[in-house]
N, C-alpha and C positions, 0 to 999 in steps of 0.2 A: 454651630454655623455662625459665622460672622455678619456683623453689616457691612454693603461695602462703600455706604457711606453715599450713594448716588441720589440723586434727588427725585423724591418719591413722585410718582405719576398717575393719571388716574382715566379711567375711558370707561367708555361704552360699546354693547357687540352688537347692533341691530341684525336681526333677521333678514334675508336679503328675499324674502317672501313676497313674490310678486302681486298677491293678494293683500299686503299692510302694509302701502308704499306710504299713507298716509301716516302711522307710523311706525317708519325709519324717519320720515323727516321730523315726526315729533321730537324722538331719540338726539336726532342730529341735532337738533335747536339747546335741548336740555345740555349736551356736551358742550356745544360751541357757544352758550350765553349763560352756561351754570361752573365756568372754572374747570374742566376736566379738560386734558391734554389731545387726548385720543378717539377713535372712531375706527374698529376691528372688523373688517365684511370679509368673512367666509367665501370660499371661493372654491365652489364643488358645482360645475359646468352641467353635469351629467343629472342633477334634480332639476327633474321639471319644474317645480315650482318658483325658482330662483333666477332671479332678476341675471343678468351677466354683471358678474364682478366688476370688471373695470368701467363699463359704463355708468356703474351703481357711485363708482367712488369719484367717478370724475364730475357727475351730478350734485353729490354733497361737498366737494369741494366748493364746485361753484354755490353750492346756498349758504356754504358757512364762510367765519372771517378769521378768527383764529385755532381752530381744532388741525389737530393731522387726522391723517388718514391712510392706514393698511391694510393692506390682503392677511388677512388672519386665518391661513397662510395660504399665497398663490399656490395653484396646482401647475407645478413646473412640467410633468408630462403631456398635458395641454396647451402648454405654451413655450416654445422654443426662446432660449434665453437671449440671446440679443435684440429679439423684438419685443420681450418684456422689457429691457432695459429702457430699451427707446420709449416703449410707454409709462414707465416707470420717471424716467427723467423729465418727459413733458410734462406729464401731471405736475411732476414739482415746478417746471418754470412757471407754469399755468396759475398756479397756486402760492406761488412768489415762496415755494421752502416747508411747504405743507404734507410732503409726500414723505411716506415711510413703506422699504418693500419686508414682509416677512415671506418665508418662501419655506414649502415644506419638498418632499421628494416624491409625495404622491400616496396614496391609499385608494382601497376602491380598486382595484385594478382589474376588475371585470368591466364595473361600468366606464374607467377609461378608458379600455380597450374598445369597450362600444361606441365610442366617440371618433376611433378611428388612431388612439393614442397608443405607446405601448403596454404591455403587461410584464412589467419589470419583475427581475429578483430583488430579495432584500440588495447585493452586491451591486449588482446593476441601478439600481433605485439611489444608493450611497455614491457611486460613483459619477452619476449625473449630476446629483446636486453638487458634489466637490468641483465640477468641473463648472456648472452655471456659474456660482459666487466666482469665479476667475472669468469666465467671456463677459458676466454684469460688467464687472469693474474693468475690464478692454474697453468695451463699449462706453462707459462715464468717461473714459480717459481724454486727455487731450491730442491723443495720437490720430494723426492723421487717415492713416489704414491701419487695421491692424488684423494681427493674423492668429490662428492659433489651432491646434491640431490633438483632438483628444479622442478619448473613445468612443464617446456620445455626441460631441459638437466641433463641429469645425469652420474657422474663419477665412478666409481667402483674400486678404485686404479691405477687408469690411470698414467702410466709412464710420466710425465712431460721431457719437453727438445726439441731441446738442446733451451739455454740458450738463447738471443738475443742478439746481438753485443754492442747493446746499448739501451738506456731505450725508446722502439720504444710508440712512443704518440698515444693514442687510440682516432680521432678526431670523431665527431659523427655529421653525416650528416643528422638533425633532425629540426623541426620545429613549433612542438604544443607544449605548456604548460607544460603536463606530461615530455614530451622527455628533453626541455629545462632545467627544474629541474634536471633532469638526466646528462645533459653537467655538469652544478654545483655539482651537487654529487662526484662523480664518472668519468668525463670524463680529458681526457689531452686538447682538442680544439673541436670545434664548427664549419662547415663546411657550411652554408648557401651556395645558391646561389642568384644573383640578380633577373633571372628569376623568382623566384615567390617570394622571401624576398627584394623588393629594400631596397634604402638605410633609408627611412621615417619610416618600419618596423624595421630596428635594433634596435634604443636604448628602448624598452619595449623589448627584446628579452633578451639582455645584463640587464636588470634589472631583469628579471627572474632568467636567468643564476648565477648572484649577488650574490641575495637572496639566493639560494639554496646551492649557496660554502661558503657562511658567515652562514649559516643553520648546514653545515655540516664540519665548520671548517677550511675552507678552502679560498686558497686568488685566489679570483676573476682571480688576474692579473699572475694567473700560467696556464689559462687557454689561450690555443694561438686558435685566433679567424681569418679563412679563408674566404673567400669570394673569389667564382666562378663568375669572369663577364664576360662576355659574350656580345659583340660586334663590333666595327668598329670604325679603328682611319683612321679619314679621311685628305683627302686634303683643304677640303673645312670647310665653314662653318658648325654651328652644327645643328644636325636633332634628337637631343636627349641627354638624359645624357649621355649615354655609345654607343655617337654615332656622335662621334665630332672629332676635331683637338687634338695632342699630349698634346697641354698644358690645353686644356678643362680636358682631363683623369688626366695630374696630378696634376693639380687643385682637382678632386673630387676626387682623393684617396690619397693625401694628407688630406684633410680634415676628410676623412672617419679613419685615423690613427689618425689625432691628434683632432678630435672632437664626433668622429664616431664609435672608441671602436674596429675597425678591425686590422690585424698586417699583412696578408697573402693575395695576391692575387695573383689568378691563371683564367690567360685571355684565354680565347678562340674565337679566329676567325671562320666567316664562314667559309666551305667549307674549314678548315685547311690552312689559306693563310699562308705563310711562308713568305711573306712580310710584313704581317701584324702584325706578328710575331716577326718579326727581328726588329721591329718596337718598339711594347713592349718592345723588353729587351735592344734596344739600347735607346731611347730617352724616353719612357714614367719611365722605373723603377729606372732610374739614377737619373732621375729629381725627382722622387716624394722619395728617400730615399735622397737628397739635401734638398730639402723643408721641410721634418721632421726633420732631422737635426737642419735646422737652428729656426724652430717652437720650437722646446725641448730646 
């Protein structure tokens, strides 16, 4: 697997846990005054415990100065796409270019359903999302009205606007076949996590994803590739890949940029540790944007 040479990034996932508001904002602070790029809120409507996503992110936008901030990844069968656009794009004007949407096709489809939402097939679930990333981008347009007629959503002169701040990346948090050719088609980045994609699953993922932007014209390496880990930087020795000492991590995410096809990663601690935290962004993300460096 190749590097594709895009410039390495680095975030945090707070829990959107309505019981540890205090810290998310701790998390929020460590990203947005410790150098890291990014800020990942989960966005599963249907856990009681969970704060509403977009409120969550439109809150830290306003407490932070330079971090982004996205849906890791929006639940599109709860929210009908042209009015996530429309919230999508405010947040960025609001935020003067701070706004990134990732958008998944939905899981859970009991408890969406109990929300009132539907209970998609796989077919049905792939075909709404191919069809949201085209009314998104209607709606950022400059077009007056605009119109559009698919099997999922339909536009009827729909007022587009306002505008986004900046050309906000549609990342798409997906992981069968179908969807990956969709990354390649159609997407700005690819949002895996390690949880169920480790790292021995990416490069036949990345070869998919290839395939379908050299398919459709397109260069592989415009597509920015995230990766969700999730685990423990420890004191001691190691008890796992993503569950080791500082220099274990940026040993393997070092690798995973310059052999491994990834450019983004966005860590999450157990239980939200803000040591473990402060940890990521002072020792593991300096060192592993050193180490590509001196790899390139």
């Amino acid at each position: 697997m190749a590097d594709y040479h895009r410039a390495v990034q680095f975030g945090l996932f707070p829990s959107p846990d309505a019981n540890q508001l205090d810290d998310i904002f701790g998390l929020a602070d460590i990203a947005d005054r410790g150098g890291l790029e990014l800020l990942g809120i989960q966005d599963h409507p249907y856990q009681a415990r969970h704060l509403e996503a977009w409120a969550l992110m439109a809150t830290l936008l306003a407490r932070t100065e330079r971090v982004h901030v996205f849906p890791d990844v929006a639940n599109l069968p709860l929210r009908p796409p042209a009015v996530l656009a429309k919230a999508a794009a405010s947040l960025d004007v609001i935020s003067r270019g701070r706004f990134e949407l990732g958008l998944g096709a939905g899981a859970f489809w009991t408890a969406i359903a109990a929300m009132g939402g539907p209970h998609h097939s796989p077919r049905e679930a792939a075909g709404s999302l191919t069809e949201a990333i085209e009314v998104i981008r209607l709606m950022w347009s400059d077009q007056r009205a605009v119109r559009y007629s698919g099997e999922h959503y339909r536009l009827d002169g729909a007022h587009a606007g306002p505008e986004p701040a900046h050309s906000i990346g549609i990342w798409l948090g997906v992981g069968g076949p179908r969807m990956l050719d969709l990354v390649g088609r159609a997407a700005d980045g690819w949002v895996p996590s390690n949880a169920y994609f480790p790292p021995d699953a990416l490069p036949a993922m990345h070869e998919r994803i290839d395939a379908a932007a050299h398919a459709a014209g397109r260069d592989p390496a415009g597509i920015r590739r995230v990766y969700n880990v999730f685990g423990t930087i420890t004191e001691g020795p190691t008890r796992g890949a993503f569950d080791g000492p500082a220099d274990q991590w940026t040993d393997i995410l070092t690798e995973l940029v310059l052999d491994g096809g990834m450019d983004t990663f966005v860590f999450g601690a157990a239980g939200d540790d803000l040591a473990q935290a402060r940890r990521f962004a002072d020792e593991v993300a300096p060192a592993v944007r050193e180490h590509v460096r001196q790899g390139r």
